[in-house]
N, CA, C and O atoms as CSV, one atom per row, in Angstrom:
chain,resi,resn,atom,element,x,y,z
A,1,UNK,N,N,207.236,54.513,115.243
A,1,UNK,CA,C,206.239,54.145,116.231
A,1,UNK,C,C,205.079,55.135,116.178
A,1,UNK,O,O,205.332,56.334,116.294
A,2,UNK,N,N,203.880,54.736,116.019
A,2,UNK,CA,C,202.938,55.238,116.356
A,2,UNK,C,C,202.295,55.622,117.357
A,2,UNK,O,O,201.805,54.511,117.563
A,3,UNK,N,N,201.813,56.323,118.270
A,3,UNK,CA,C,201.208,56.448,119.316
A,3,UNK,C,C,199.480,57.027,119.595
A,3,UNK,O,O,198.931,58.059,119.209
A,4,UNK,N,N,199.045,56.067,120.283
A,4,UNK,CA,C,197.254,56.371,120.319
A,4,UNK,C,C,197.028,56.774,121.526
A,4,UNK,O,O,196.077,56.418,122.222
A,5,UNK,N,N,197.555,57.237,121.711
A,5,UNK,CA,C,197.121,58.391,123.431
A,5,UNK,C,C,196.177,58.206,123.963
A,5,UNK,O,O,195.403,59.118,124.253
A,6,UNK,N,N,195.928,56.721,124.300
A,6,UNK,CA,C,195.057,56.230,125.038
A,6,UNK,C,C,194.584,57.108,126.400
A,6,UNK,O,O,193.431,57.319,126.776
A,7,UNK,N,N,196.030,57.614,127.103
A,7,UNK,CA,C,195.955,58.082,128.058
A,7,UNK,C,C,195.504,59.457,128.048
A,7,UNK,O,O,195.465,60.072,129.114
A,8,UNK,N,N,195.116,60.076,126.830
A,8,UNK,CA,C,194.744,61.314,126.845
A,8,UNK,C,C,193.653,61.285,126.243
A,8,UNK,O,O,193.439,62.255,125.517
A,9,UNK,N,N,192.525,60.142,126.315
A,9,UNK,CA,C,191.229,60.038,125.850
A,9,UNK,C,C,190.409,61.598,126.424
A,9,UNK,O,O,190.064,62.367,125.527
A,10,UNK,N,N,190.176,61.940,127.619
A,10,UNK,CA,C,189.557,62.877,127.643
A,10,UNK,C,C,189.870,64.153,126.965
A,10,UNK,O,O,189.179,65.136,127.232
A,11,UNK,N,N,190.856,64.242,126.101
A,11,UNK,CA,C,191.360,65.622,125.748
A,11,UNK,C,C,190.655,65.331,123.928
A,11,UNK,O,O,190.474,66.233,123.110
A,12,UNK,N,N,190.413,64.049,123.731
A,12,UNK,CA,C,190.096,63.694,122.564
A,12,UNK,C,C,188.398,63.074,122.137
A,12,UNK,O,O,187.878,62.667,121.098
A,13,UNK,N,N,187.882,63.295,123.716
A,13,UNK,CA,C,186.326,62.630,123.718
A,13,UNK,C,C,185.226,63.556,122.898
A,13,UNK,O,O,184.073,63.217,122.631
A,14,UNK,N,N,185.824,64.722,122.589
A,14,UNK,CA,C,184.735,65.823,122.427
A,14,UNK,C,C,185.079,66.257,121.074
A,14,UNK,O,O,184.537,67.279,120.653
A,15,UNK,N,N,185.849,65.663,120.384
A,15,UNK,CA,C,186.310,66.026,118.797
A,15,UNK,C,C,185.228,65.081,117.826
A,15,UNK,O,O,184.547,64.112,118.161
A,16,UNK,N,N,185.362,65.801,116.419
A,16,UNK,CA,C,184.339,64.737,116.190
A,16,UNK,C,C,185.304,63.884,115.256
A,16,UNK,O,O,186.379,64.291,114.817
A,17,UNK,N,N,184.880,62.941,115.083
A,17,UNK,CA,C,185.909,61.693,114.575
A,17,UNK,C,C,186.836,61.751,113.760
A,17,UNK,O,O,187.831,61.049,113.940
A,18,UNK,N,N,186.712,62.814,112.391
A,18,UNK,CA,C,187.858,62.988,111.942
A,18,UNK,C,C,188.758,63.849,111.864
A,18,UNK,O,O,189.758,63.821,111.147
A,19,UNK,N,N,188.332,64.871,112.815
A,19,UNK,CA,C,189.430,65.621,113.575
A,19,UNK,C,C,190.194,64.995,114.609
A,19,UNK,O,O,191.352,65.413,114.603
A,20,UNK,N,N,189.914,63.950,115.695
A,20,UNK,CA,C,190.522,62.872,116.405
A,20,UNK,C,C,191.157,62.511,115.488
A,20,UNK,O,O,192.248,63.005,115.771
A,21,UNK,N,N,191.354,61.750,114.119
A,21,UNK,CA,C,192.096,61.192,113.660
A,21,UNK,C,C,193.251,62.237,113.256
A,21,UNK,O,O,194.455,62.211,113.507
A,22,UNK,N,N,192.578,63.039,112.640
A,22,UNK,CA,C,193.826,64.077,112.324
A,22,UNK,C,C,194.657,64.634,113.259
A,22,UNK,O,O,195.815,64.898,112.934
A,23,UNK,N,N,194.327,64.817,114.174
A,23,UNK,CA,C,194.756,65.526,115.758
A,23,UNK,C,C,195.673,64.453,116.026
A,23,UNK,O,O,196.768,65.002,116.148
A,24,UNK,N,N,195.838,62.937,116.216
A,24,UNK,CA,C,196.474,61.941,116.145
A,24,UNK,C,C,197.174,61.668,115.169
A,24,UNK,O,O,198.298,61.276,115.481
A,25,UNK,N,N,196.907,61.730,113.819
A,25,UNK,CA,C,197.874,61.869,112.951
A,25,UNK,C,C,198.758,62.762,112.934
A,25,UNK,O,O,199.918,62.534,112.590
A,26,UNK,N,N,198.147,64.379,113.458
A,26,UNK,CA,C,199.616,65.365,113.523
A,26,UNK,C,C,200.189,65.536,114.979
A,26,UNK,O,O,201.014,66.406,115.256
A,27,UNK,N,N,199.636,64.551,115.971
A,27,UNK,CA,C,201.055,64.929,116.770
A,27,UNK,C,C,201.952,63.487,117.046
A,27,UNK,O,O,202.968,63.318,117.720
A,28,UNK,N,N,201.035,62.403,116.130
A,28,UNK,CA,C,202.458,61.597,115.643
A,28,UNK,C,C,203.752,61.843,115.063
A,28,UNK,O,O,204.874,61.420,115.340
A,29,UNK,N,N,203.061,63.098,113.674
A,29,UNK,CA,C,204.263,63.435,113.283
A,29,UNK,C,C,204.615,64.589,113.928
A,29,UNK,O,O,205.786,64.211,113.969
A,30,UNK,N,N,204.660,65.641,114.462
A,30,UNK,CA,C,205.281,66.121,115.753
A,30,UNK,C,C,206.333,64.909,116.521
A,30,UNK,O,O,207.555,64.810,116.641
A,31,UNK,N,N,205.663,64.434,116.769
A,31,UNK,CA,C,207.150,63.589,117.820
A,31,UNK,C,C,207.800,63.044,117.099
A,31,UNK,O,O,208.972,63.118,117.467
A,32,UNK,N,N,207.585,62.054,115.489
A,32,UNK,CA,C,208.563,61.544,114.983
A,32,UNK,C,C,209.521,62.519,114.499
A,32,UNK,O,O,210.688,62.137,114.412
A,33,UNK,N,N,209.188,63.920,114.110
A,33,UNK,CA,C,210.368,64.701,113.570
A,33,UNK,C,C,210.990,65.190,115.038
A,33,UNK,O,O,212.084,65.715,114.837
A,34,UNK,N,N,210.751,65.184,115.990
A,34,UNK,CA,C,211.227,65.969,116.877
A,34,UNK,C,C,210.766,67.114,117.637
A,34,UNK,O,O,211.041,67.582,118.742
A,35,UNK,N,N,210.041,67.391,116.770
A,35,UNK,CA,C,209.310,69.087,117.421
A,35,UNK,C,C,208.566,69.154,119.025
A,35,UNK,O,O,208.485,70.043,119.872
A,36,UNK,N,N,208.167,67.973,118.961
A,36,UNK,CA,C,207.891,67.379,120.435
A,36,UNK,C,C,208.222,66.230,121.225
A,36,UNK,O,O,207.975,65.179,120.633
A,37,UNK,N,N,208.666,66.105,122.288
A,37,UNK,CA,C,209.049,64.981,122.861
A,37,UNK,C,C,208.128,64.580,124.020
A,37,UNK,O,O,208.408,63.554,124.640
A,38,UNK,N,N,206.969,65.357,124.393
A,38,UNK,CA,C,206.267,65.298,125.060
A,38,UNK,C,C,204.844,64.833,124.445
A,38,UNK,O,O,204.360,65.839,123.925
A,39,UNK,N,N,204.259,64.094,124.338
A,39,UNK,CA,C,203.081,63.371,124.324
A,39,UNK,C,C,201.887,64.120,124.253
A,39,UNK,O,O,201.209,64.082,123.226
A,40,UNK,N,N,201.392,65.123,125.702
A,40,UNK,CA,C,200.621,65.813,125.887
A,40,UNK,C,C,200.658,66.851,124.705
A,40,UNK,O,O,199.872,67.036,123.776
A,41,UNK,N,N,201.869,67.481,125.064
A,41,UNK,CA,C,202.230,68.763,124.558
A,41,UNK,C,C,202.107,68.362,122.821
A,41,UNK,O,O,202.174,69.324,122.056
A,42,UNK,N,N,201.941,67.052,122.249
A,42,UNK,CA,C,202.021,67.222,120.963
A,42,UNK,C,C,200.769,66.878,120.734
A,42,UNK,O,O,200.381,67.519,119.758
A,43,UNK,N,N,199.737,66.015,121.247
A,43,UNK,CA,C,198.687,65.858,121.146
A,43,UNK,C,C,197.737,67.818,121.126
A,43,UNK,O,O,196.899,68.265,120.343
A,44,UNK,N,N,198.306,68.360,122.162
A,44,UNK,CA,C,197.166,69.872,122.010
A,44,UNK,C,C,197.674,70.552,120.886
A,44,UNK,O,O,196.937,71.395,120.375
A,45,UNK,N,N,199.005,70.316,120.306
A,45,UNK,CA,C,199.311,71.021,118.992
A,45,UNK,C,C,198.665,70.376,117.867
A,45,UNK,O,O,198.140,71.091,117.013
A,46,UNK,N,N,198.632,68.839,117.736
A,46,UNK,CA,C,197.689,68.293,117.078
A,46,UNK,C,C,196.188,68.633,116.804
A,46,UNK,O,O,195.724,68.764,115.671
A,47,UNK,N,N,195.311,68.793,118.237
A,47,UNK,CA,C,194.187,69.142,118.191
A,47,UNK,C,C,194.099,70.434,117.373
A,47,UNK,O,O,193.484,70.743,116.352
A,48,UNK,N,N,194.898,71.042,118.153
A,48,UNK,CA,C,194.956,72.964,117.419
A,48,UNK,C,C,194.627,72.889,115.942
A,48,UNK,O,O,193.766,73.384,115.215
A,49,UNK,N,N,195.831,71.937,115.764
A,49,UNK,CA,C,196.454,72.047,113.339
A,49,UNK,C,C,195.229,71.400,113.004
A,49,UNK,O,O,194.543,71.894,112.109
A,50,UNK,N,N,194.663,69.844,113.886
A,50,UNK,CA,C,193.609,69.372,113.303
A,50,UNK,C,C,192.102,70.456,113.635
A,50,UNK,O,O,191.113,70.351,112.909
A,51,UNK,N,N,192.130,71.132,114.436
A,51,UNK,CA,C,190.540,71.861,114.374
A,51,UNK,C,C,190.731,72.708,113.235
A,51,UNK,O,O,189.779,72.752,112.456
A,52,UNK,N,N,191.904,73.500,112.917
A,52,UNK,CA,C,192.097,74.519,112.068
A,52,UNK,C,C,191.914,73.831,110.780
A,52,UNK,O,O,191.301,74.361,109.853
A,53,UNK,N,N,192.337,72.879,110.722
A,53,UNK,CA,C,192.570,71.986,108.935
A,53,UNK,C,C,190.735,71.869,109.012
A,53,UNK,O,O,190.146,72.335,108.036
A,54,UNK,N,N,190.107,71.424,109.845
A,54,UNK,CA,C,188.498,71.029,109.746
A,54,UNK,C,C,187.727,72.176,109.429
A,54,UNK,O,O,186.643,72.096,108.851
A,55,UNK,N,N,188.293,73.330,109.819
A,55,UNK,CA,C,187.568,74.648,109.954
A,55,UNK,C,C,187.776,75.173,107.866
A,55,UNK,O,O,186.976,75.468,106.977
A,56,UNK,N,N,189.231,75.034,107.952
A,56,UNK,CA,C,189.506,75.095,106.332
A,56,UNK,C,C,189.013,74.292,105.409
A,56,UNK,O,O,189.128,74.646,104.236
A,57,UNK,N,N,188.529,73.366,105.641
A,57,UNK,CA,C,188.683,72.081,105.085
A,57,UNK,C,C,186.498,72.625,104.416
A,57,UNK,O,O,185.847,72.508,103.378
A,58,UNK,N,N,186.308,73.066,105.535
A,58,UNK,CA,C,184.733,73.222,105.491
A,58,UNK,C,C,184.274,75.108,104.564
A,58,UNK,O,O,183.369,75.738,104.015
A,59,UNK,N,N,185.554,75.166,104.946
A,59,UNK,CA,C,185.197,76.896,103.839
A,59,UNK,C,C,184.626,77.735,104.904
A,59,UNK,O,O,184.266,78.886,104.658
């Protein structure tokens, strides 16, 4: 299952688009392995890995 954290749009309004995606892509996989069972809590670990991957990603 996938999840689009509709409900956590404001935590995701201020990213720019393909860090939202990535930020959503990694705390999907956060919850499918387990590491999170909480929604919120995997979405701000998401944001975190995805700002850091954007920051690397740019040199």
């Amino acid at each position: 299952m996938n999840w689009r954290f509709e409900d956590f749009e404001p935590d995701l309004k201020e990213l720019k688009p393909s860090v939202k995606e990535k930020a959503i892509e990694i705390a999907n996989k956060l919850l499918k392995n387990g590491k999170f069972t909480d929604q919120g809590e995997a979405l701000k670990e998401g944001i975190k890995q995805a700002e850091e991957w954007f920051i690397n990603m740019e040199g």
